[in-house]
C-alpha positions in Angstrom: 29.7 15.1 8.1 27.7 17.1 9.3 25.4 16.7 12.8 22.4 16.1 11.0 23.5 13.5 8.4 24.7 11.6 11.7 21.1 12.2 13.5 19.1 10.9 10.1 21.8 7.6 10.2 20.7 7.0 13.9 17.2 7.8 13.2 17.2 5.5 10.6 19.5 2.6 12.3 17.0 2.5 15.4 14.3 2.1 13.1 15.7 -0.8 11.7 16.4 -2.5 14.9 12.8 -1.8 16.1 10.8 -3.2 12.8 7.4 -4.3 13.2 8.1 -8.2 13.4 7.4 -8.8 17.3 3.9 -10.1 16.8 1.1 -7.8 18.5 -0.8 -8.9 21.3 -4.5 -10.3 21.0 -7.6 -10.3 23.2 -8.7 -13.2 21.3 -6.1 -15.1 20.0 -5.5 -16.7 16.7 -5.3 -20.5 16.4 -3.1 -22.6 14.2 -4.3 -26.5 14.3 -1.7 -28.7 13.2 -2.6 -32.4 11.9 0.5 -35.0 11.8 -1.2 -37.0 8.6 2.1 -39.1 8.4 3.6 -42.2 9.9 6.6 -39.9 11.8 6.1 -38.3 14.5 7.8 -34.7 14.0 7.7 -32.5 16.8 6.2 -28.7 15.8 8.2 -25.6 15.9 7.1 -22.1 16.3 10.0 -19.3 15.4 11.9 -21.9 16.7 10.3 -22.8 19.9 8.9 -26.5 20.3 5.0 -26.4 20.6 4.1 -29.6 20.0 5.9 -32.5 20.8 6.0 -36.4 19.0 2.3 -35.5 17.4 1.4 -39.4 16.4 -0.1 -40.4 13.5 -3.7 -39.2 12.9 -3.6 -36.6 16.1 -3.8 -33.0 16.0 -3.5 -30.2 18.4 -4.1 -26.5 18.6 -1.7 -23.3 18.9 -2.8 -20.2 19.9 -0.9 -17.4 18.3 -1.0 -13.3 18.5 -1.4 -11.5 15.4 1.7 -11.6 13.3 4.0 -13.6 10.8 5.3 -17.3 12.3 7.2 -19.8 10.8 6.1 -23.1 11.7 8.2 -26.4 10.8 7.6 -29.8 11.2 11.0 -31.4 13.0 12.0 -35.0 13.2 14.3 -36.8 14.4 18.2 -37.2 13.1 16.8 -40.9 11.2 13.3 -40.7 9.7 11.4 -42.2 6.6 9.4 -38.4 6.4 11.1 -35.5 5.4 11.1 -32.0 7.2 8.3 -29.3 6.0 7.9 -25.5 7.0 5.6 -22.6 5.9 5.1 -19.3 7.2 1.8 -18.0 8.1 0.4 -14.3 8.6 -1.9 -14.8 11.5 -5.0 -12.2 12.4 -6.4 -11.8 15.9 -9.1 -14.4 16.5 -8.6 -16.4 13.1 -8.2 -20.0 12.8 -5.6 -21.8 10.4 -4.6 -25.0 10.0 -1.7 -27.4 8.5 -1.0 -30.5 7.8 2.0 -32.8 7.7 
């Protein structure tokens, strides 16, 4: 093999580990609203990171996000009448979004 086959592999290997997936940062953040429309109270999850904790029935509160792709989910509790949700959004600098539960 030759030394530039083993640069290009490199080359190609960091660019991999350095994808675009770290959201970028905003001057005006994006907002994610997220409305608990059940009887459970889950707690909201954002790329795994609690947000929003035992959101009660009817309540609502807001995120802010930077631009980028998040995966929200909607956790309970080990014994619950509600099942768990998730989606993924692609948020925008300075955008609002909301889901509901």
């Amino acid at each position: 093999m030759n030394k530039f086959s083993i640069f290009l592999g490199l080359a190609a290997f960091a660019a991999a580990l350095t994808g675009c997936d770290k959201p970028i940062e905003c001057d005006v953040k994006a907002e994610l609203w997220v409305y608990n429309s059940t009887v459970c109270t889950p707690t909201f999850e954002v790329n795994g990171d609690d947000m929003v904790i035992d959101l009660a029935f009817g309540d609502s509160a807001r995120i802010e996000l930077d631009e980028g792709t998040y995966d929200i989910k909607a956790d309970l509790s080990f014994i619950s009448a509600c099942t768990e949700r998730d989606t993924t959004i692609e948020s925008v600098c300075g955008e609002s979004y909301t889901w509901t539960f």
